[in-house]
PDB file of N, CA, C and O in Angstrom:
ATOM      1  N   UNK A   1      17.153  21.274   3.990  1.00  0.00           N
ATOM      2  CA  UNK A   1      17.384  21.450   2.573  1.00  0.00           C
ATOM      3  C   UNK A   1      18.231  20.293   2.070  1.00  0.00           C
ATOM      4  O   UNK A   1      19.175  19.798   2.685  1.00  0.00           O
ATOM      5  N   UNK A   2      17.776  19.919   0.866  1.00  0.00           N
ATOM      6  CA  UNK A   2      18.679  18.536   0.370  1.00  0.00           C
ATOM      7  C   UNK A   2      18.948  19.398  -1.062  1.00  0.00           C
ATOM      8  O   UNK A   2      18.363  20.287  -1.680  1.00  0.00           O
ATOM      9  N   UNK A   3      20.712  18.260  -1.286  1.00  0.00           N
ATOM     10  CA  UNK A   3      21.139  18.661  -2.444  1.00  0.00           C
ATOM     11  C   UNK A   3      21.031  17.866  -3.568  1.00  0.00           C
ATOM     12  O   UNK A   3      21.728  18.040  -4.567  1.00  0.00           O
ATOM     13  N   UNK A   4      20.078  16.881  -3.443  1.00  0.00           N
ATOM     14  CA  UNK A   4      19.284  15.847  -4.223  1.00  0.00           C
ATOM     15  C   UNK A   4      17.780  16.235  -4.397  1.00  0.00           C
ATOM     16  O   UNK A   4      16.977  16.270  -3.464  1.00  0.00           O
ATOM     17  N   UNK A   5      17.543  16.473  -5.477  1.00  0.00           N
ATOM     18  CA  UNK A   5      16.124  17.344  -6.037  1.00  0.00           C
ATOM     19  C   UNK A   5      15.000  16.173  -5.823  1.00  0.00           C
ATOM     20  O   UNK A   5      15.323  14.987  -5.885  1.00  0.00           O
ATOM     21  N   UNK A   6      13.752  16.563  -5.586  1.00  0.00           N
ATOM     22  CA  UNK A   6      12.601  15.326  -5.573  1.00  0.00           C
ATOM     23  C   UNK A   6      12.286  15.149  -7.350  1.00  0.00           C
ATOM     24  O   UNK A   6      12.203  16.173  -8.029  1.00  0.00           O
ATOM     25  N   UNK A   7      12.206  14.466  -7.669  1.00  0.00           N
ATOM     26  CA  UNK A   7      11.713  14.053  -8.989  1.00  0.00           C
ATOM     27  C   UNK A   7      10.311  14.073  -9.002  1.00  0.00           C
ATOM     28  O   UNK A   7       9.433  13.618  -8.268  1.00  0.00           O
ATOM     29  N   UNK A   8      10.365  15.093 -10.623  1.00  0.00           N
ATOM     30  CA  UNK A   8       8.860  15.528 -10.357  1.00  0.00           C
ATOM     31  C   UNK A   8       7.830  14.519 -10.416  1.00  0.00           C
ATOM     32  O   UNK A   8       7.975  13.500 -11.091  1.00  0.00           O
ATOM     33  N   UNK A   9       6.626  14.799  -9.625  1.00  0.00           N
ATOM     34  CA  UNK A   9       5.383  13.967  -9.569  1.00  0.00           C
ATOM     35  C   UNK A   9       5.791  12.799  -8.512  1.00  0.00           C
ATOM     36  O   UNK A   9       4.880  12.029  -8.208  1.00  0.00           O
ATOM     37  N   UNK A  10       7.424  12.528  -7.755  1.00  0.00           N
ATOM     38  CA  UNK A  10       7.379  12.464  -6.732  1.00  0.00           C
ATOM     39  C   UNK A  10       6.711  12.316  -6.089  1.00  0.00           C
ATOM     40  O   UNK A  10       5.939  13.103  -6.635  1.00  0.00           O
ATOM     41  N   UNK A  11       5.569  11.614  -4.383  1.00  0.00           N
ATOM     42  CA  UNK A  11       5.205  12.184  -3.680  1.00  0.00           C
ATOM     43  C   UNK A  11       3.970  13.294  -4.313  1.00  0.00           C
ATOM     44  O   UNK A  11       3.810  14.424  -3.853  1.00  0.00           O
ATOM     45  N   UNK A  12       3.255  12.783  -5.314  1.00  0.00           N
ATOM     46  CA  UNK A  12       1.908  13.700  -5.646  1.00  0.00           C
ATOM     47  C   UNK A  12       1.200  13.874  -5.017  1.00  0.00           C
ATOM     48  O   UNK A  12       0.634  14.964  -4.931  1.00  0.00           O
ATOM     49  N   UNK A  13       0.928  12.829  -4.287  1.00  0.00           N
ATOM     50  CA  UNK A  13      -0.202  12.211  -3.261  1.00  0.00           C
ATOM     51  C   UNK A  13       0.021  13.141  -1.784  1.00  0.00           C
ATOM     52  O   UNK A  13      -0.794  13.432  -0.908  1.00  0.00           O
ATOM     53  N   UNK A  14       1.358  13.433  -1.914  1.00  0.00           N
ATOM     54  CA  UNK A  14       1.606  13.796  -0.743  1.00  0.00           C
ATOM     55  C   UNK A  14       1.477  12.812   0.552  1.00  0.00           C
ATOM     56  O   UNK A  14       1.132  13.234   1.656  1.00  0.00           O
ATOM     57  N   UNK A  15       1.772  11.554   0.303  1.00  0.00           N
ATOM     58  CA  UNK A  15       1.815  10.819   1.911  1.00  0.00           C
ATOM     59  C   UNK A  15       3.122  10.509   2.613  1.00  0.00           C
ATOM     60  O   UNK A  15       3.228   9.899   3.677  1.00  0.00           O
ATOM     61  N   UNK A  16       4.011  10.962   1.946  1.00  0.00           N
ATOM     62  CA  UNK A  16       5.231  10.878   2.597  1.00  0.00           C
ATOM     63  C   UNK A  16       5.626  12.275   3.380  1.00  0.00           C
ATOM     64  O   UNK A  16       5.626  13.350   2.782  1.00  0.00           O
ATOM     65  N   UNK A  17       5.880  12.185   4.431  1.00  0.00           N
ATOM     66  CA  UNK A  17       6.268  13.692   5.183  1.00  0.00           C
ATOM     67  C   UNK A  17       7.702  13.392   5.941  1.00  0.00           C
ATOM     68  O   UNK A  17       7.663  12.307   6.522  1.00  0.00           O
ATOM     69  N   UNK A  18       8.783  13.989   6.060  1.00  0.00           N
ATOM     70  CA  UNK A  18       9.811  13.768   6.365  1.00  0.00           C
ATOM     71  C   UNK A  18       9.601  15.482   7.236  1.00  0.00           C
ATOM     72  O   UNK A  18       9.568  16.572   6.664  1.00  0.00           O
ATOM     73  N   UNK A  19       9.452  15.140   9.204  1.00  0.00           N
ATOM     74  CA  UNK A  19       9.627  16.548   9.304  1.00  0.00           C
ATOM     75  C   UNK A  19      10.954  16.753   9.414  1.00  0.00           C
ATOM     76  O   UNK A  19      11.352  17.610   8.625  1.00  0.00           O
ATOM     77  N   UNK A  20      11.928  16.198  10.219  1.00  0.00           N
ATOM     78  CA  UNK A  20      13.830  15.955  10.332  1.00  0.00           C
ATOM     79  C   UNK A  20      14.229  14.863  10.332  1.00  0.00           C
ATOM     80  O   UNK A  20      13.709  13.848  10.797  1.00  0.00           O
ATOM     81  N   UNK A  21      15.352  15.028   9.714  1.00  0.00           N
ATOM     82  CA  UNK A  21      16.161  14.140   9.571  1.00  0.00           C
ATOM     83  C   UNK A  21      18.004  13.978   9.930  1.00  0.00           C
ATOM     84  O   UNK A  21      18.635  14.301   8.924  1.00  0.00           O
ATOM     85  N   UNK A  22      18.597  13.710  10.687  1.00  0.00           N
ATOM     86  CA  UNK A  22      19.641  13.795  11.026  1.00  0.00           C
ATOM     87  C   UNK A  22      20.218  12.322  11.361  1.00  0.00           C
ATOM     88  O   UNK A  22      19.638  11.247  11.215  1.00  0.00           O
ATOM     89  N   UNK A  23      21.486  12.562  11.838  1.00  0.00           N
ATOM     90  CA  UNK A  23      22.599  11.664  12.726  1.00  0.00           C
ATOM     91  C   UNK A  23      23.663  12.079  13.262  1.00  0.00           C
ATOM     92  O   UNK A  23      24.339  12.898  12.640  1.00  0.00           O
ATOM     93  N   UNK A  24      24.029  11.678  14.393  1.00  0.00           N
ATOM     94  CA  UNK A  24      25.232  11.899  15.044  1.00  0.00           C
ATOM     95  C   UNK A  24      26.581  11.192  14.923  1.00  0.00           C
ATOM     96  O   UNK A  24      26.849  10.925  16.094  1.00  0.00           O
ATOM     97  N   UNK A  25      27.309  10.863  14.367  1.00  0.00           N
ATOM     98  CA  UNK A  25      28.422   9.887  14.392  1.00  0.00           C
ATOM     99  C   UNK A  25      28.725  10.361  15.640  1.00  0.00           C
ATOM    100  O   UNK A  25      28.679  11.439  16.233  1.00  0.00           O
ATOM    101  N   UNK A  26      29.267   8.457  16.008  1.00  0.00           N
ATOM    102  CA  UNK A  26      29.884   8.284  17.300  1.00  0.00           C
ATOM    103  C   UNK A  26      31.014   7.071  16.932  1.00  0.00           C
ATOM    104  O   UNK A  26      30.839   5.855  16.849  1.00  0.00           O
ATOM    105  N   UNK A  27      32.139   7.816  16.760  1.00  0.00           N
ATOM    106  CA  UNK A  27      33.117   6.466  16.284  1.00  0.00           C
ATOM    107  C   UNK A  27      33.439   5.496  17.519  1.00  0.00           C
ATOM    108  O   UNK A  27      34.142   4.533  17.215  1.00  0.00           O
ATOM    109  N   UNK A  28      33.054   5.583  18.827  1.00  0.00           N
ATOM    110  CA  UNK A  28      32.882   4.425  19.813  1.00  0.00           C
ATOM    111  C   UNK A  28      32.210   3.582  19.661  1.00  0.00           C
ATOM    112  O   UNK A  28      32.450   2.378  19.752  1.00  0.00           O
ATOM    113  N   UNK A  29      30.756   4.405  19.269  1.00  0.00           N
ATOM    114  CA  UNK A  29      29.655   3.063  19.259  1.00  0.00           C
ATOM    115  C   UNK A  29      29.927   2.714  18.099  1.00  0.00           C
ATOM    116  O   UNK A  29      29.065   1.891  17.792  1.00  0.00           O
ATOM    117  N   UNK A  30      30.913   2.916  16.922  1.00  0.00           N
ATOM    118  CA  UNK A  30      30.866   2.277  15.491  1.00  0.00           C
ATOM    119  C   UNK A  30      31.629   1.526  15.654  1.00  0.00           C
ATOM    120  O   UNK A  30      31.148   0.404  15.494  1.00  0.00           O
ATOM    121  N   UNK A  31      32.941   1.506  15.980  1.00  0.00           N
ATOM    122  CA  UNK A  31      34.113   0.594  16.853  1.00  0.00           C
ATOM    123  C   UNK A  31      33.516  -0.581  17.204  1.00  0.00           C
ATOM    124  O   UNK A  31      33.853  -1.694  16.800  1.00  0.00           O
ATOM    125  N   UNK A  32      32.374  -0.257  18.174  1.00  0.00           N
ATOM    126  CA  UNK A  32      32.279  -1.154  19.649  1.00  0.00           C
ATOM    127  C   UNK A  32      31.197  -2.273  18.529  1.00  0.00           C
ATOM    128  O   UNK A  32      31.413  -3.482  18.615  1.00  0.00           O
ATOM    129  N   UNK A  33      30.056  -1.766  17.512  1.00  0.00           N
ATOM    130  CA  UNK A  33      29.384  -2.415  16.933  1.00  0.00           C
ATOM    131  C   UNK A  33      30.453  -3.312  15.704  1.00  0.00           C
ATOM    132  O   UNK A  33      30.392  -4.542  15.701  1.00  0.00           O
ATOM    133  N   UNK A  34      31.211  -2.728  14.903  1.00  0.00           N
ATOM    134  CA  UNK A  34      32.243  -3.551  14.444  1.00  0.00           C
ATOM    135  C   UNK A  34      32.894  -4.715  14.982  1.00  0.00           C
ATOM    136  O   UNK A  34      32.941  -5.761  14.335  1.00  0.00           O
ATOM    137  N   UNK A  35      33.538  -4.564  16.442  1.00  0.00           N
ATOM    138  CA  UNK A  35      34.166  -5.530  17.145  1.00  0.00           C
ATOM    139  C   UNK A  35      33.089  -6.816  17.159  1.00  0.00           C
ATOM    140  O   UNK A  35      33.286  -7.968  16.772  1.00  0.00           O
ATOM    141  N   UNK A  36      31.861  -6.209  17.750  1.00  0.00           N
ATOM    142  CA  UNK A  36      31.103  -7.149  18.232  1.00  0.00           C
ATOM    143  C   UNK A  36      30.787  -7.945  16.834  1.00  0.00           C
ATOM    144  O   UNK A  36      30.821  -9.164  16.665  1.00  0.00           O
ATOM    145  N   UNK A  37      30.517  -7.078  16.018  1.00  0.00           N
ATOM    146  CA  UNK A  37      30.505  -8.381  14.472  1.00  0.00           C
ATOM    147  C   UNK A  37      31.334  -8.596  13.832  1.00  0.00           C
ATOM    148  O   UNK A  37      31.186  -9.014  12.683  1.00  0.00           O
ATOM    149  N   UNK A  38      32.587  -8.353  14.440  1.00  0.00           N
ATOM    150  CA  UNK A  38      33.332  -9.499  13.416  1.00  0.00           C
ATOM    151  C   UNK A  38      33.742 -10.812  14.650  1.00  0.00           C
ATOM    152  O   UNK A  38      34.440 -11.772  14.324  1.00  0.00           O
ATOM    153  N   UNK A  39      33.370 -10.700  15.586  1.00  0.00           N
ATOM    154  CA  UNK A  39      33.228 -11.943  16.703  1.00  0.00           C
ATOM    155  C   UNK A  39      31.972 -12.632  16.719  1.00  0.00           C
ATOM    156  O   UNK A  39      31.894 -13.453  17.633  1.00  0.00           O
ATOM    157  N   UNK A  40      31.029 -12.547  16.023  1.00  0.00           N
ATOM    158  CA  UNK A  40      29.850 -13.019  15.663  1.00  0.00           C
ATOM    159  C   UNK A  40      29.171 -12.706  17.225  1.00  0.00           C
ATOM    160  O   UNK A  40      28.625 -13.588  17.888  1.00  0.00           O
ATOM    161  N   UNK A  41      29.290 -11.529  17.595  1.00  0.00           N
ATOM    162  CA  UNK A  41      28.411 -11.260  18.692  1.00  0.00           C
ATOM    163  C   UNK A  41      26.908 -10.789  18.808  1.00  0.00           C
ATOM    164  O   UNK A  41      26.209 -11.032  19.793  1.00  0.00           O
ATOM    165  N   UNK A  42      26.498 -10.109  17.725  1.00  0.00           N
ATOM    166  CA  UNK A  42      25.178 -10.004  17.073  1.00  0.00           C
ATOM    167  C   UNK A  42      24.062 -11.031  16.771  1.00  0.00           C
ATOM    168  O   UNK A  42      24.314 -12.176  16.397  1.00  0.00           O
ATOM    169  N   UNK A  43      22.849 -10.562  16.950  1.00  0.00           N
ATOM    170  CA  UNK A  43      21.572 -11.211  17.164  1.00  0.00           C
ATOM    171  C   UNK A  43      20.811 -11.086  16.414  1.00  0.00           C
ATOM    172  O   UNK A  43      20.051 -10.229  16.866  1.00  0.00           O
ATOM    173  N   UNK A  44      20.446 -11.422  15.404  1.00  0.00           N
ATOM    174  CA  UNK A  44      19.534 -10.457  14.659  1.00  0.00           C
ATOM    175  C   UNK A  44      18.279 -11.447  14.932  1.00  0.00           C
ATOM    176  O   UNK A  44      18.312 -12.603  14.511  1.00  0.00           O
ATOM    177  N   UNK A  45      17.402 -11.047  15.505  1.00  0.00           N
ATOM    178  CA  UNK A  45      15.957 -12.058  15.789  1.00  0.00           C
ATOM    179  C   UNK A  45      15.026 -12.136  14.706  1.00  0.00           C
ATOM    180  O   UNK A  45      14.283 -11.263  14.256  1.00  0.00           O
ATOM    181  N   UNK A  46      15.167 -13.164  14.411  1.00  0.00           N
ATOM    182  CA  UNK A  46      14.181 -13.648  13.169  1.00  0.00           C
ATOM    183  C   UNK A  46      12.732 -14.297  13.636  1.00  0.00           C
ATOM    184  O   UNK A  46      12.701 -15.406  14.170  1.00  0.00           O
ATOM    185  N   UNK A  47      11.839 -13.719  13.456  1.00  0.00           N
ATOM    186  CA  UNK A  47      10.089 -14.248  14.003  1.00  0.00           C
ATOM    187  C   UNK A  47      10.057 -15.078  12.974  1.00  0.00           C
ATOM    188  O   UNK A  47      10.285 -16.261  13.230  1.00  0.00           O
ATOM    189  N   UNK A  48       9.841 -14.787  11.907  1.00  0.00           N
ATOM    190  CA  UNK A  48       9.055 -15.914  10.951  1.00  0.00           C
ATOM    191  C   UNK A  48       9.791 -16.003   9.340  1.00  0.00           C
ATOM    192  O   UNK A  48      10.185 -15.021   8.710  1.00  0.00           O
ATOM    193  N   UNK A  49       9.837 -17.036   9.005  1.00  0.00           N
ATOM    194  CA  UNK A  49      10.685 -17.011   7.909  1.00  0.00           C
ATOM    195  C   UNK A  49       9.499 -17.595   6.447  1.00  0.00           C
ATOM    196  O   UNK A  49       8.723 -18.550   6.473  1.00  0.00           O
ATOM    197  N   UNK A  50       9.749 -16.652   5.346  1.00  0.00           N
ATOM    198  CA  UNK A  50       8.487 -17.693   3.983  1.00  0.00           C
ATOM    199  C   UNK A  50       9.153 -17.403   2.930  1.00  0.00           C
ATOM    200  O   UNK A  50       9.933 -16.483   2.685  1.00  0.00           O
ATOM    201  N   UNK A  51       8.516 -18.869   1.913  1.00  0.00           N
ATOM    202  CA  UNK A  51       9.378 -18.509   0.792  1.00  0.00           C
ATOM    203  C   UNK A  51       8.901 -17.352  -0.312  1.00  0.00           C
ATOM    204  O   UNK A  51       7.731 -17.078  -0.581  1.00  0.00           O
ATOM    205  N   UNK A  52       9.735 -16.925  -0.712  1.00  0.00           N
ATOM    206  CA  UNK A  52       9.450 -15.775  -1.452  1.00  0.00           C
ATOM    207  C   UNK A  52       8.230 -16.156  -2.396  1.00  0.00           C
ATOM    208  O   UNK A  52       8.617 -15.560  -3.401  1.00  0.00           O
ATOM    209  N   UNK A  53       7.055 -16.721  -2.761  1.00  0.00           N
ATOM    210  CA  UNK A  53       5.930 -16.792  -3.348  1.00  0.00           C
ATOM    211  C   UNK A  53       4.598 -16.556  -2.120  1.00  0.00           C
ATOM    212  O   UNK A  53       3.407 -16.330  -2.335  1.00  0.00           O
ATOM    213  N   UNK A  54       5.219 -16.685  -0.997  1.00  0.00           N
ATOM    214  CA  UNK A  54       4.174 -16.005   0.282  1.00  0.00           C
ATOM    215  C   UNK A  54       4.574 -14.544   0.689  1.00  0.00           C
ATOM    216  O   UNK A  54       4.535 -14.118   1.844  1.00  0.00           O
ATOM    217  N   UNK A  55       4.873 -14.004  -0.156  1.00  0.00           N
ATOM    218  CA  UNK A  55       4.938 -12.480   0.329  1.00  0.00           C
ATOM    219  C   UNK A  55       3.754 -11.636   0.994  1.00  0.00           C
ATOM    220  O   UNK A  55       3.785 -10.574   1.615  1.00  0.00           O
ATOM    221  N   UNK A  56       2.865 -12.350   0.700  1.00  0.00           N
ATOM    222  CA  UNK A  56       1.690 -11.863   0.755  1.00  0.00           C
ATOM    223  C   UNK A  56       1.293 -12.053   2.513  1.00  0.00           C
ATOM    224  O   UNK A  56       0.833 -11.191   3.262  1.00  0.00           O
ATOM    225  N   UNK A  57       1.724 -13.774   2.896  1.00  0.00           N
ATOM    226  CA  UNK A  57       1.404 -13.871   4.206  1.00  0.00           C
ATOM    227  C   UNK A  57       2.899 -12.934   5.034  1.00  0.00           C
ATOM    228  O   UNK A  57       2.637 -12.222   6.003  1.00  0.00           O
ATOM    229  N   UNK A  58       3.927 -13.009   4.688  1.00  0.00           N
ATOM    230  CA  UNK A  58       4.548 -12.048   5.055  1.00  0.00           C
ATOM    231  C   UNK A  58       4.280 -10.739   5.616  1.00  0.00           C
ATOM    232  O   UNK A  58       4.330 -10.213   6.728  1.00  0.00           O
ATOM    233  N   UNK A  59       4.009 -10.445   4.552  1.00  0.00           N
ATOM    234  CA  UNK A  59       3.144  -8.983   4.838  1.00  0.00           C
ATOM    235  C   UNK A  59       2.512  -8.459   5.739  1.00  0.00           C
ATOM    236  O   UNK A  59       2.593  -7.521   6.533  1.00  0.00           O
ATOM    237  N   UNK A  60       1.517  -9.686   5.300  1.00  0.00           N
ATOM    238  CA  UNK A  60       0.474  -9.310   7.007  1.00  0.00           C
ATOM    239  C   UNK A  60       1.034  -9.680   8.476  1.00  0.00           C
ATOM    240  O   UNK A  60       0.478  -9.363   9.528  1.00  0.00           O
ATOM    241  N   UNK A  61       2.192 -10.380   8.359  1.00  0.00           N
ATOM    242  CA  UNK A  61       3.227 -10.531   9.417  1.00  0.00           C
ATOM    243  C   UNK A  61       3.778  -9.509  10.274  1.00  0.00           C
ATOM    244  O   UNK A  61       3.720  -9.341  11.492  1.00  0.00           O
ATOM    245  N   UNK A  62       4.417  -8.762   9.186  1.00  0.00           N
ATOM    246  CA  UNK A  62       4.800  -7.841   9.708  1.00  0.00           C
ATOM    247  C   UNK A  62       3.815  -6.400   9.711  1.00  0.00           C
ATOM    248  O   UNK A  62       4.245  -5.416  10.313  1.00  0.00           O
ATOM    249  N   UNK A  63       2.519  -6.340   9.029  1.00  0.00           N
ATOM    250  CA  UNK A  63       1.048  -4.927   9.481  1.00  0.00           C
ATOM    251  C   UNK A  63       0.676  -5.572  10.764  1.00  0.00           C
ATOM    252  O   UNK A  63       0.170  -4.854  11.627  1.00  0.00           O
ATOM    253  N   UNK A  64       0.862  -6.835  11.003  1.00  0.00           N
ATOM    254  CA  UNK A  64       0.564  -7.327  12.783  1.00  0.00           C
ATOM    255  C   UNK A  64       1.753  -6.828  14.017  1.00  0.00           C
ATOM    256  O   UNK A  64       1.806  -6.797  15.246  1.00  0.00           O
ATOM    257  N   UNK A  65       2.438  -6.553  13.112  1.00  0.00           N
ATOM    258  CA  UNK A  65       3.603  -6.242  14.313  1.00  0.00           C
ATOM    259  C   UNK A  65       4.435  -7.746  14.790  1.00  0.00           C
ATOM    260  O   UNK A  65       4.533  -7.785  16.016  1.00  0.00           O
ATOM    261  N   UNK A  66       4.838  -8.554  14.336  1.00  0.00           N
ATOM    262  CA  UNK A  66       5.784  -9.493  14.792  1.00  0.00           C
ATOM    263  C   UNK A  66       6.929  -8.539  15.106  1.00  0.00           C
ATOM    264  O   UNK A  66       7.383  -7.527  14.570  1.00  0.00           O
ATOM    265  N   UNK A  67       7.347  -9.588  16.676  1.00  0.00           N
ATOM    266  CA  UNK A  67       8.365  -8.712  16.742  1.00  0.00           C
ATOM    267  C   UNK A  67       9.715  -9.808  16.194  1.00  0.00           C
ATOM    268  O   UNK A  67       9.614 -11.010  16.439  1.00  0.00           O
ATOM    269  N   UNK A  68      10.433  -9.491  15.758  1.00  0.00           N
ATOM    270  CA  UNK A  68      11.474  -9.674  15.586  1.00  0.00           C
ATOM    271  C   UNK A  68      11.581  -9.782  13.569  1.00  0.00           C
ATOM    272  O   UNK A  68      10.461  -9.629  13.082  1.00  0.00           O
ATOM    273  N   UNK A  69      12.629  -9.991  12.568  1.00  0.00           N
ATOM    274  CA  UNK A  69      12.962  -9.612  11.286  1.00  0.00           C
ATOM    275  C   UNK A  69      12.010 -10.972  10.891  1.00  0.00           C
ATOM    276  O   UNK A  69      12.182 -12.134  11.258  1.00  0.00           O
ATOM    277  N   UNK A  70      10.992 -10.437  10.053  1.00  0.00           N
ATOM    278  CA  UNK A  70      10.611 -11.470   8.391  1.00  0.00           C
ATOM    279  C   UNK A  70      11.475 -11.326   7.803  1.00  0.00           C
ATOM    280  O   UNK A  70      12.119 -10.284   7.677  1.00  0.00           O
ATOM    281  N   UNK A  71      11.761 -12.878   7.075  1.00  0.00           N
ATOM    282  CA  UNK A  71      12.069 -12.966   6.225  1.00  0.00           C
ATOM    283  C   UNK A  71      12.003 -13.840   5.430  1.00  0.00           C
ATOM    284  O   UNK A  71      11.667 -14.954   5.830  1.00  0.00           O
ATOM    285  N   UNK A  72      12.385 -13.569   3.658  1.00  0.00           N
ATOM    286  CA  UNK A  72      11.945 -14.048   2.729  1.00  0.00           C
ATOM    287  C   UNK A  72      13.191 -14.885   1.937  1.00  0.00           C
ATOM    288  O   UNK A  72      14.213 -14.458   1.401  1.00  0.00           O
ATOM    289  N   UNK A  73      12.818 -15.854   2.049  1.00  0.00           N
ATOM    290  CA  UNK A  73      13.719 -16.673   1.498  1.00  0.00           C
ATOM    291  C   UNK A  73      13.567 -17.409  -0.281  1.00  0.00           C
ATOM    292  O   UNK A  73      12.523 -17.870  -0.743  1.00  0.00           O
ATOM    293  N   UNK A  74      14.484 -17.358  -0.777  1.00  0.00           N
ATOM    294  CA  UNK A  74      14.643 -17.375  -2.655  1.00  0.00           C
ATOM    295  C   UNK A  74      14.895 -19.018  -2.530  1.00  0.00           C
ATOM    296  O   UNK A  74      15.088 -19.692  -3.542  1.00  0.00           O
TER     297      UNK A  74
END
């Protein structure tokens, strides 16, 4: 149950299905992920980078499954 209402006509189509949704806080692993970025210990893997007027080849970048973050550059 949510205490944020769907706005009607929302989801008409019905293709969005949410069966659960949760999280656990763990203030270790939030700690331990903090430390590590403010030491610039983080990775974030970038596959392919385009400028924002190729969104389009983007796209199909990531419906192929590249692994690692597209991104779009201004």
């Amino acid at each position: 149950m949510s205490i944020v209402p769907v706005p009607e006509g929302a989801n008409a189509d019905s293709r969005v299905i949410i069966d659960e949704l949760y999280h656990r806080t763990n203030a270790g692993m939030l700690e331990a992920v903090a430390l590590a970025a403010s030491r610039g210990a983080l990775t974030i893997p970038v596959a392919m980078t385009f400028p924002l007027d190729q969104i389009g080849p983007a796209h199909n970048a990531l419906a192929a499954g590249v692994e690692g973050k597209v991104v779009l550059r201004h």
